[in-house]
VOPAGU-2260 file (C-alpha; in pm, 1 decimal, decimal comma):
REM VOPAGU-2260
SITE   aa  ch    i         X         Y         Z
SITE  UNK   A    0     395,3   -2468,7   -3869,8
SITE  UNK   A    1     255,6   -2755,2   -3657,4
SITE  UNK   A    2     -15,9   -2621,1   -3400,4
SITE  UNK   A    3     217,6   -2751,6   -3063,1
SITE  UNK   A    4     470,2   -2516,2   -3216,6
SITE  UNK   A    5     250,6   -2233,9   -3238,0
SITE  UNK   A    6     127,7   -2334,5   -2874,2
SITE  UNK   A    7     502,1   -2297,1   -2777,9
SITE  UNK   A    8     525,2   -1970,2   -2963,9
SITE  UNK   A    9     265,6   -1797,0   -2720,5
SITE  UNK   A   10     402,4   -1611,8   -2417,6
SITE  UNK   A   11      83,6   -1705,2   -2202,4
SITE  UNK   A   12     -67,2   -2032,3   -2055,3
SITE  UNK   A   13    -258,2   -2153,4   -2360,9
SITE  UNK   A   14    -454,2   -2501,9   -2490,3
SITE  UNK   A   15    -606,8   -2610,3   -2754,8
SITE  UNK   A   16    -895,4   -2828,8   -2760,4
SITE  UNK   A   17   -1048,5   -3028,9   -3071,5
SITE  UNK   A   18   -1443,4   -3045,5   -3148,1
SITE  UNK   A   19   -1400,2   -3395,4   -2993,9
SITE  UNK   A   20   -1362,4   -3140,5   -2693,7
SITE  UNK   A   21   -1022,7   -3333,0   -2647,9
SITE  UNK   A   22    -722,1   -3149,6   -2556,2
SITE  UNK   A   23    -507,2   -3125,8   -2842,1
SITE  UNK   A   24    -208,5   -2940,8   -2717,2
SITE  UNK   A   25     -83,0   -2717,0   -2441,4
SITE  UNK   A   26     227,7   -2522,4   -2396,6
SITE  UNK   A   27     484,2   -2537,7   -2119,9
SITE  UNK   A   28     308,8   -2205,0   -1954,7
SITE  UNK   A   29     -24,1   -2388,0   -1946,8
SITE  UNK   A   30     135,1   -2724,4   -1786,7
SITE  UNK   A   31     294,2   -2542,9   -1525,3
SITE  UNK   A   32     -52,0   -2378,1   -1403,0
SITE  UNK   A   33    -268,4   -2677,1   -1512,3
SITE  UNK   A   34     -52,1   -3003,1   -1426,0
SITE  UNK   A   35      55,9   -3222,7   -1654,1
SITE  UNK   A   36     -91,0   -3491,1   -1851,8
SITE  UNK   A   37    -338,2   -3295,0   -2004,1
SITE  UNK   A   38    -322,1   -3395,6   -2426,2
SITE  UNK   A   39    -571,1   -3640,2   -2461,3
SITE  UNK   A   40    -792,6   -3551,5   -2227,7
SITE  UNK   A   41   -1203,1   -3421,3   -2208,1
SITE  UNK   A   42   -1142,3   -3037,6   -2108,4
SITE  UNK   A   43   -1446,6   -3079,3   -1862,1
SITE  UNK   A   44   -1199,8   -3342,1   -1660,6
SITE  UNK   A   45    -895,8   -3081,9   -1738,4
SITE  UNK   A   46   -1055,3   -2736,7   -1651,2
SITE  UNK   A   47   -1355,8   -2800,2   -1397,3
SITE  UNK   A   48   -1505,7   -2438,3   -1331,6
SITE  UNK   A   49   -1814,5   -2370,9   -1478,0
SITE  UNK   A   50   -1770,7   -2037,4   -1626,3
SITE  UNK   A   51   -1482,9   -2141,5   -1855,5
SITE  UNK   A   52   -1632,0   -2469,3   -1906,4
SITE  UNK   A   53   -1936,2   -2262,7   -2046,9
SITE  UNK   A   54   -1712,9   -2042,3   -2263,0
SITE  UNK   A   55   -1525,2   -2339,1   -2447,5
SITE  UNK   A   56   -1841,5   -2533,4   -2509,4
SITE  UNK   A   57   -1993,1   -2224,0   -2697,5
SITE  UNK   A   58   -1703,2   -2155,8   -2882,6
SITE  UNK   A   59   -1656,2   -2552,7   -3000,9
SITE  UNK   A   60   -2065,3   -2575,3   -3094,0
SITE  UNK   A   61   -2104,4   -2209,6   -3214,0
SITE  UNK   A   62   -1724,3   -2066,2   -3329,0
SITE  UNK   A   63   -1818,0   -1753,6   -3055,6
SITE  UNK   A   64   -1551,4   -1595,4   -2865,7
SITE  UNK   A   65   -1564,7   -1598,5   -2532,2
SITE  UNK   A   66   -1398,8   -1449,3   -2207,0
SITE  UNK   A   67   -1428,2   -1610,6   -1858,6
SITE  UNK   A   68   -1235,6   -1655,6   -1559,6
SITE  UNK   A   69   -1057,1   -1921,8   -1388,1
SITE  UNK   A   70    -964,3   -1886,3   -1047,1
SITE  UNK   A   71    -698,3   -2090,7    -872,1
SITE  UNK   A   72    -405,3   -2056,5    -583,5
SITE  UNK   A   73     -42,4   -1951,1    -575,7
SITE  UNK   A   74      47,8   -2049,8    -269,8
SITE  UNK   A   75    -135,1   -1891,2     -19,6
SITE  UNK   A   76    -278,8   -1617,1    -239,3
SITE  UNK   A   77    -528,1   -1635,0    -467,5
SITE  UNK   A   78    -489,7   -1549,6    -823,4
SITE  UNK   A   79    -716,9   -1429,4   -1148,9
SITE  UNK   A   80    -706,0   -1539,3   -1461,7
SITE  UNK   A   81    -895,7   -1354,2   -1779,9
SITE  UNK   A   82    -929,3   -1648,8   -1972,4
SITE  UNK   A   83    -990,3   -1545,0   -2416,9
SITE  UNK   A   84   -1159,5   -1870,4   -2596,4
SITE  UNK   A   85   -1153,5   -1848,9   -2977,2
SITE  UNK   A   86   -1225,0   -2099,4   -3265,0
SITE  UNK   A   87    -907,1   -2130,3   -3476,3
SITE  UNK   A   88    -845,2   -2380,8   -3741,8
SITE  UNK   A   89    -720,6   -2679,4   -3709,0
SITE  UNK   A   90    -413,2   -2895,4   -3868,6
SITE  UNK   A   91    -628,0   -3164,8   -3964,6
SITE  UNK   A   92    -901,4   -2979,8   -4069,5
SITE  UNK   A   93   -1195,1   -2840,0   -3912,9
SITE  UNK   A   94   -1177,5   -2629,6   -3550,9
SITE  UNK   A   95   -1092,5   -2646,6   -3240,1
SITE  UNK   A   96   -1106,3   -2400,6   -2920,2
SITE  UNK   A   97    -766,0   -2198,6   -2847,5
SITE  UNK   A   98    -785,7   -2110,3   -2507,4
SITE  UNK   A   99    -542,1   -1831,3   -2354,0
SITE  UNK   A  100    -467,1   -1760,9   -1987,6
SITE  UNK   A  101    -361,2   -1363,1   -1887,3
SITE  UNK   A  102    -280,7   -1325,1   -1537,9
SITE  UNK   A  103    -519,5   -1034,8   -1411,7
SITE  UNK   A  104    -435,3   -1099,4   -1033,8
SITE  UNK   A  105    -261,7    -733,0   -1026,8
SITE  UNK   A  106    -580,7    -585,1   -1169,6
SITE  UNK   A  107    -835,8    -695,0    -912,5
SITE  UNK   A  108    -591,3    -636,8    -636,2
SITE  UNK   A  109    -604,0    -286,5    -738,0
SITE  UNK   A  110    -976,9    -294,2    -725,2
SITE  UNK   A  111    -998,1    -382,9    -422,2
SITE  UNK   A  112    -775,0    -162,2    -298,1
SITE  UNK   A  113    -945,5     144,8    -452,1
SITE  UNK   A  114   -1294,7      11,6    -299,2
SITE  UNK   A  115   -1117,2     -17,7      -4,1
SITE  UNK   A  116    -979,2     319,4      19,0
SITE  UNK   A  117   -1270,7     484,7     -99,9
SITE  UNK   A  118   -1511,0     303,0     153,1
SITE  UNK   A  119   -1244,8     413,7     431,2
SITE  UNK   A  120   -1217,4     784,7     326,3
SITE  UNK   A  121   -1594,8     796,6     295,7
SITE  UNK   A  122   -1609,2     636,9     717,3
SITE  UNK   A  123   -1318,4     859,5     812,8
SITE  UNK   A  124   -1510,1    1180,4     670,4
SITE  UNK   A  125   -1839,0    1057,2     744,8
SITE  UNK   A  126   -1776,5    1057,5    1136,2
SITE  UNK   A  127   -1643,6    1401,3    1204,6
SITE  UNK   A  128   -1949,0    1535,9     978,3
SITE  UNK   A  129   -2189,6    1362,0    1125,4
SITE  UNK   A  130   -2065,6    1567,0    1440,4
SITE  UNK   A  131   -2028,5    1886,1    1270,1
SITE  UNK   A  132   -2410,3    1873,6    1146,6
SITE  UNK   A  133   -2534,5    1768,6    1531,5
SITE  UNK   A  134   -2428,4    2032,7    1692,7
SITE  UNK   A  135   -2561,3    2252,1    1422,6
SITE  UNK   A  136   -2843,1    2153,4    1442,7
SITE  UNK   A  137   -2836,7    2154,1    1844,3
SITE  UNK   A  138   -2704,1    2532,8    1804,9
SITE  UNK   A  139   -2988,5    2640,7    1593,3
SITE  UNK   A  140   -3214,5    2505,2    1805,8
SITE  UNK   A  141   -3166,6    2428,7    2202,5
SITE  UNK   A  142   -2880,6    2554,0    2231,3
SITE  UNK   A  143   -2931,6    2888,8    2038,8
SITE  UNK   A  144   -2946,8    3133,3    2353,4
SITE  UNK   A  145   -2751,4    2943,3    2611,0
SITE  UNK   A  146   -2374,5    3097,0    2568,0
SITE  UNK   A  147   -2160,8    2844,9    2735,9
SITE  UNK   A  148   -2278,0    2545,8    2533,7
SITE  UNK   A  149   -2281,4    2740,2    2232,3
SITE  UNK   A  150   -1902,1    2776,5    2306,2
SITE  UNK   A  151   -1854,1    2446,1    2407,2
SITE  UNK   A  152   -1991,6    2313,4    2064,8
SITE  UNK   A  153   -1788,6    2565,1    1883,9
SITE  UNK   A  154   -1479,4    2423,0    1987,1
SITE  UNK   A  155   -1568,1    2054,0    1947,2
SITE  UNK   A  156   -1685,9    2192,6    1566,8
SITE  UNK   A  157   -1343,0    2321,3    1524,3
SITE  UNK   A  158   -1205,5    2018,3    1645,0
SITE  UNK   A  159   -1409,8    1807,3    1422,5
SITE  UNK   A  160   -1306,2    2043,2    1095,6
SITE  UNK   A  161    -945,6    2048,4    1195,4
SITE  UNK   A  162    -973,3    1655,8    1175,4
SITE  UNK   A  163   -1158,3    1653,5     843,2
SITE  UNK   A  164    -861,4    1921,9     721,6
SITE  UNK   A  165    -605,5    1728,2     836,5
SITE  UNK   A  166    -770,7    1411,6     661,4
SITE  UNK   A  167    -772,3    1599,9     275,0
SITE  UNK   A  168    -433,2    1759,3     336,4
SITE  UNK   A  169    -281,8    1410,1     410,2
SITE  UNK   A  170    -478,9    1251,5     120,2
SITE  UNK   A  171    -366,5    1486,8    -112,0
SITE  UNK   A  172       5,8    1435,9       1,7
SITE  UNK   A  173     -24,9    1103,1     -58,4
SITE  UNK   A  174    -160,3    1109,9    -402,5
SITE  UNK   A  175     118,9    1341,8    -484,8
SITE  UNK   A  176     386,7    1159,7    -384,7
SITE  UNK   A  177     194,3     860,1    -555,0
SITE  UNK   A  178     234,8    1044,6    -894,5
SITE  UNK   A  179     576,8    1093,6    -842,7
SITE  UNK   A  180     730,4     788,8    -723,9
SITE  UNK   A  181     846,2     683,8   -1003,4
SITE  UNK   A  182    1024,7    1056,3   -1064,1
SITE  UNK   A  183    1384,6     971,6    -854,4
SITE  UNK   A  184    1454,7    1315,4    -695,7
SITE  UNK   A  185    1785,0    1419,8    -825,4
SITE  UNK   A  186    1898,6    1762,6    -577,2
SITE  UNK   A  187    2138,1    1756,2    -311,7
SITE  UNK   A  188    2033,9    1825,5      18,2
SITE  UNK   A  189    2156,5    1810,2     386,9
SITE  UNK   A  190    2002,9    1545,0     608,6
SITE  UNK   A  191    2136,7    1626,8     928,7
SITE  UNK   A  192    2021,1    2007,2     880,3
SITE  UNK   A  193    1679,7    1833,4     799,8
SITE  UNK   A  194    1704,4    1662,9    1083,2
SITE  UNK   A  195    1768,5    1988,8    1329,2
SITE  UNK   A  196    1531,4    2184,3    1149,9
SITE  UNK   A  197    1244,2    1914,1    1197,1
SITE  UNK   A  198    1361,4    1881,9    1606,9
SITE  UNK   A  199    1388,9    2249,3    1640,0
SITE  UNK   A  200     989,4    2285,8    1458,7
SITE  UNK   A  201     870,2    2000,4    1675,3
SITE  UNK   A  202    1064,9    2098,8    1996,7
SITE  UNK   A  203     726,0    2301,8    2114,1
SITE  UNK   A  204     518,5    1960,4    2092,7
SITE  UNK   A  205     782,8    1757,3    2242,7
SITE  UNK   A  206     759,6    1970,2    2577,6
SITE  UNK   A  207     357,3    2028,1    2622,0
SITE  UNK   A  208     387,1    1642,1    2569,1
SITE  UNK   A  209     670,8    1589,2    2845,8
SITE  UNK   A  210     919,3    1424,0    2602,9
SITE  UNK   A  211    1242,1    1445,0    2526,1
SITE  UNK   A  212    1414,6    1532,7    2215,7
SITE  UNK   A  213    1760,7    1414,2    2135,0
SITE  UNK   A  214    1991,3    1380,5    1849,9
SITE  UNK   A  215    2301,0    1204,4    1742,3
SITE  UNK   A  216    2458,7    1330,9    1444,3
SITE  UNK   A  217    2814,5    1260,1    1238,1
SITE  UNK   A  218    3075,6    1530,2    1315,8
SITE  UNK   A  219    3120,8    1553,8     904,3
SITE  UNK   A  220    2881,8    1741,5     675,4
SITE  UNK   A  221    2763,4    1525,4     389,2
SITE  UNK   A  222    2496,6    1524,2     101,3
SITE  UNK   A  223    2226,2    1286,0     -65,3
SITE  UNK   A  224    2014,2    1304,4    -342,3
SITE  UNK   A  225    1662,6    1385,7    -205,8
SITE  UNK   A  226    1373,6    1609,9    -216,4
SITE  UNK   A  227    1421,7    1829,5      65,7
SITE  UNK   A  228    1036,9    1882,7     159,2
SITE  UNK   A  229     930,7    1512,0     162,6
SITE  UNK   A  230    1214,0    1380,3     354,1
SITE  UNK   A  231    1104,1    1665,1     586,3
SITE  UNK   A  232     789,1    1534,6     576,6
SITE  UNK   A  233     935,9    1166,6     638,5
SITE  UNK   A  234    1105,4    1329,5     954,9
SITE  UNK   A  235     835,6    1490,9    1115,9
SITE  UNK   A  236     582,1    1247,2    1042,6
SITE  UNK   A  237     806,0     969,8    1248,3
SITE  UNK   A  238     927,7    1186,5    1519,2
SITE  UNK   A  239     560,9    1363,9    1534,9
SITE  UNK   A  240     417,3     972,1    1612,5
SITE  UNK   A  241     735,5     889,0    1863,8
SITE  UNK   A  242     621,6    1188,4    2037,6
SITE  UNK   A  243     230,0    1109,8    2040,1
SITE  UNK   A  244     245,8     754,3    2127,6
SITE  UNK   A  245     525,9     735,8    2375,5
SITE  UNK   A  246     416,2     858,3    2649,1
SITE  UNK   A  247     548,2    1147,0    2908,4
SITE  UNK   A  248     851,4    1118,3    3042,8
SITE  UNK   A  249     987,4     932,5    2759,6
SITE  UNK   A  250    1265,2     997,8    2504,9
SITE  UNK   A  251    1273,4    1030,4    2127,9
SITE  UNK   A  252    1635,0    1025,8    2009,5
SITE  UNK   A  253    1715,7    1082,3    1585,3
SITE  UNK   A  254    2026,7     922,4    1519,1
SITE  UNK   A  255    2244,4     984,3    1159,7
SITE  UNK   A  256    2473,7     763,3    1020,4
SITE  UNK   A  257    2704,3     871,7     782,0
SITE  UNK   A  258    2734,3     733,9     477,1
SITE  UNK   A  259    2852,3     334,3     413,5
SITE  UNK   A  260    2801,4      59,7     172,9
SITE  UNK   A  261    2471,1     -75,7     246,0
SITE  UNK   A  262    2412,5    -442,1     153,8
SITE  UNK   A  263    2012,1    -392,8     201,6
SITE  UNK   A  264    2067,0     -82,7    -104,0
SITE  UNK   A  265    2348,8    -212,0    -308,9
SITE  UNK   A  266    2541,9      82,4    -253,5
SITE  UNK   A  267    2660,9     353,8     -13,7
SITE  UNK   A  268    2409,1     489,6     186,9
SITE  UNK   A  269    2244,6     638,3     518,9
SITE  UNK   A  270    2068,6     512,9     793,9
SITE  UNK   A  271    1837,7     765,4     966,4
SITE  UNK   A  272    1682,5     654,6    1296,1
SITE  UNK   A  273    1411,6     728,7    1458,8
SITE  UNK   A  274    1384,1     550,1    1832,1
SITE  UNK   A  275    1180,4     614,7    2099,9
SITE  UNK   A  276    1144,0     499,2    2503,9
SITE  UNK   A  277     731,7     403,7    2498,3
SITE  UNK   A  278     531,0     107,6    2546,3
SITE  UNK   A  279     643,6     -53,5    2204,1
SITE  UNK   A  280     403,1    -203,0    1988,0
SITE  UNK   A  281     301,8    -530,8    1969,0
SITE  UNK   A  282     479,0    -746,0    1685,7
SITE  UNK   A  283     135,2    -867,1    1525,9
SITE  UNK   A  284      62,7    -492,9    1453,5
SITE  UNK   A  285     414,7    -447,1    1302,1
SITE  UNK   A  286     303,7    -568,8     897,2
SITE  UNK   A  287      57,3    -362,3     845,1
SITE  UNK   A  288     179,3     -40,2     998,6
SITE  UNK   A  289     212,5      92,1     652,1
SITE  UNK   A  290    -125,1      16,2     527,3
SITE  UNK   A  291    -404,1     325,1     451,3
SITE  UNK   A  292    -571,3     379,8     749,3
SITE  UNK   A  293    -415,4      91,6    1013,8
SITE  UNK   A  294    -404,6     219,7    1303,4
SITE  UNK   A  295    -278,1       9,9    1627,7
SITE  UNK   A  296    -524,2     168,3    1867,2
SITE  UNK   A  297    -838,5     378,2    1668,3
SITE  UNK   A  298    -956,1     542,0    1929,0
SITE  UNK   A  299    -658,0     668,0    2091,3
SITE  UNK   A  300    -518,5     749,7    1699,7
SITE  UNK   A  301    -800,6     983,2    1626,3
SITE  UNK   A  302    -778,0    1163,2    1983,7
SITE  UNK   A  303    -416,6    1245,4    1870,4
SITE  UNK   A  304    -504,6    1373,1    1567,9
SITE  UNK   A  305    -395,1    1082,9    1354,8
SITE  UNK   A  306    -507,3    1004,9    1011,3
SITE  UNK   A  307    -395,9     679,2     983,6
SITE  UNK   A  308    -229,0     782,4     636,9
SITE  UNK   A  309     132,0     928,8     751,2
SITE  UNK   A  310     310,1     556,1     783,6
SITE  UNK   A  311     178,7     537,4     422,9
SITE  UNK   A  312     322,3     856,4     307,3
SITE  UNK   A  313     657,7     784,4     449,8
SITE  UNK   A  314     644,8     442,3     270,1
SITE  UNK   A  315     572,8     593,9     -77,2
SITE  UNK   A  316     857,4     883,1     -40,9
SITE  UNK   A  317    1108,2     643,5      85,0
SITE  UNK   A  318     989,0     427,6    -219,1
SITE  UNK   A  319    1043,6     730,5    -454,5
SITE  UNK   A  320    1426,4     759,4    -312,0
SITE  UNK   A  321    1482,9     411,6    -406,3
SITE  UNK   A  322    1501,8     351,1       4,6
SITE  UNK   A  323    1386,9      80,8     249,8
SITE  UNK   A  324    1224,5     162,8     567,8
SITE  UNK   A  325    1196,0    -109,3     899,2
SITE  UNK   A  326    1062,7     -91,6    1235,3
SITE  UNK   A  327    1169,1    -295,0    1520,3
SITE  UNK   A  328    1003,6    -292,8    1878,6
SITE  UNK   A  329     971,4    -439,6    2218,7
SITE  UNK   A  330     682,3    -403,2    2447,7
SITE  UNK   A  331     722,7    -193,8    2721,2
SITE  UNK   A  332    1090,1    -113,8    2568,7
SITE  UNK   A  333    1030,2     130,5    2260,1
SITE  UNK   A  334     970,8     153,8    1913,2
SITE  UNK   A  335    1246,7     224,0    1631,3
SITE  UNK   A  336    1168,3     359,5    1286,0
SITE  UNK   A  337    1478,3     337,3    1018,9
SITE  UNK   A  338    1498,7     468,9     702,3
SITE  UNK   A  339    1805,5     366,1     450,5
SITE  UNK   A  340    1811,4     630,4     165,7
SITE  UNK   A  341    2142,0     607,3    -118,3
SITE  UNK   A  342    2345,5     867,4    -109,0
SITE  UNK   A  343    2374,9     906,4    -487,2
């Protein structure tokens, strides 16, 4: 078989360069990412990043393999390539350089990611201990016979470990419903008695905050396939944040729809709504709501109690129900959550 049909044969970008380090052939892969005009070529002219540029020159003087990157742009992202160099045989006689482009773009992304989230666990932790070993050290030492402040720093401890707790418990939530996203939950469950169940457990909140609870539910009783605990968790982690961040005096109101074709799902499904009368956030802030640890205001997050991790939760079990979530608001009008989840 000629080598340009072997070239064509390969599912990746791949080239092949002679000892004259001329390109000898490329595939249709490789002339999308690379341009065209490339047979005929010097591969120094062709390729132009060192690393790679090392690799091939090894491989054509020495017959070593070699791995190295190349690094270019897909629009406005940047993307990885794990590059594998290897002498092969040539037609003609003698050998050339195969070289073979993987994208690896998905692999470093998830890197990053992990570096990311560790480095922000390790800051989120890192504050409230940092707290929790000041004042023990104040209350084993100035503060050891002096009652009041002694109580004081007590309950800024328990504060501070209440925090931390809330922090692990909403970690490991999330990297459950990680594991099981791909699991699609196949029980029946109610979600306007979710719904009143969630209002009813929140209802105490809702009036040492001075808001508002409402609802607006269909008449008829109906079913979807769900898992009755995380969509409760879905509910009260939406209405828990419309209650935080809207203010007093404001309203929260749930609204059910019953069940329709949805064009945004393919099929029939239900809309549940979660809309509130606060300040709105601003629309820059609205991409990254569900992101680990964005928050729109830090400070005033962490004095609620927030993790910064329950957006991200909701995101992954509406994700496991094959669901789409969207937010819409208006400053100074409210914010609305919605979650579309099939009914089958």
């Amino acid at each position: 078989m000629p080598t340009q049909d072997y070239l064509a044969a390969l599912p990746l970008p791949a080239l092949l360069i002679r000892a004259t380090e001329r390109v000898a052939g490329v595939n249709d892969e490789a002339t999308r990412l690379l341009g065209e005009g490339l047979i005929g070529r010097h591969f120094i002219t062709a390729l132009r990043q060192p690393a790679l540029l090392d690799a091939i020159e090894a491989c054509l003087l020495r017959r070593e393999r070699r791995e190295a990157e190349y690094l270019t742009k897909d629009g406005d992202q940047d993307t990885t390539y794990r590059v594998s160099v290897r002498p092969v045989p040539l037609d003609e006689g003698g050998f050339g350089a195969l070289c073979c482009f993987q994208d690896v773009t998905h692999l470093e992304q998830s890197d990053r990611i992990r570096r990311d989230f560790v480095a922000n666990v390790s800051h989120e932790l890192r504050t409230p201990l940092t707290a929790i070993m000041g004042f023990i050290e104040t209350l084993k030492g100035p503060a050891a016979n002096d009652a009041p402040a002694r109580m004081r720093f007590l309950d800024i401890m328990d504060r501070e470990a209440a925090r931390m707790n809330r922090l692990v418990g909403d970690l490991l939530s999330l990297s459950r419903v990680e594991q099981e996203e791909r699991v699609r939950p196949t029980t029946r469950v109610d979600p306007a008695d979710l719904i009143r169940g969630t209002l009813h457990g929140l209802a105490p909140l809702a009036e040492e905050a001075g808001v508002t609870l409402a609802s607006e539910l269909p008449e008829r009783a109906f079913e979807i396939a769900g898992d009755s605990d995380q969509l409760r968790q879905v509910l009260t982690n939406l209405i828990e944040n419309a209650i935080k961040y809207s203010g007093q005096g404001s309203f929260v109101t749930v609204r059910l729809t019953a069940p329709e074709f949805r064009p945004r799902l393919r099929c029939e499904g239900v809309r549940i709504e979660v809309a509130d009368t606060g300040p709105g956030i601003d629309p820059l802030h609205l991409p990254r709501l569900t992101e680990r640890f964005y928050r729109v205001d830090s400070h005033r997050s962490r004095e609620k109690g927030g993790t910064g991790l329950g957006l991200a939760i909701v995101k992954h079990i509406v994700s496991r129900h094959r669901g789409r979530m969207t937010v819409e608001s208006t400053l100074g009008k409210g914010t609305s959550f919605s979650v579309i989840l099939p009914v089958g």
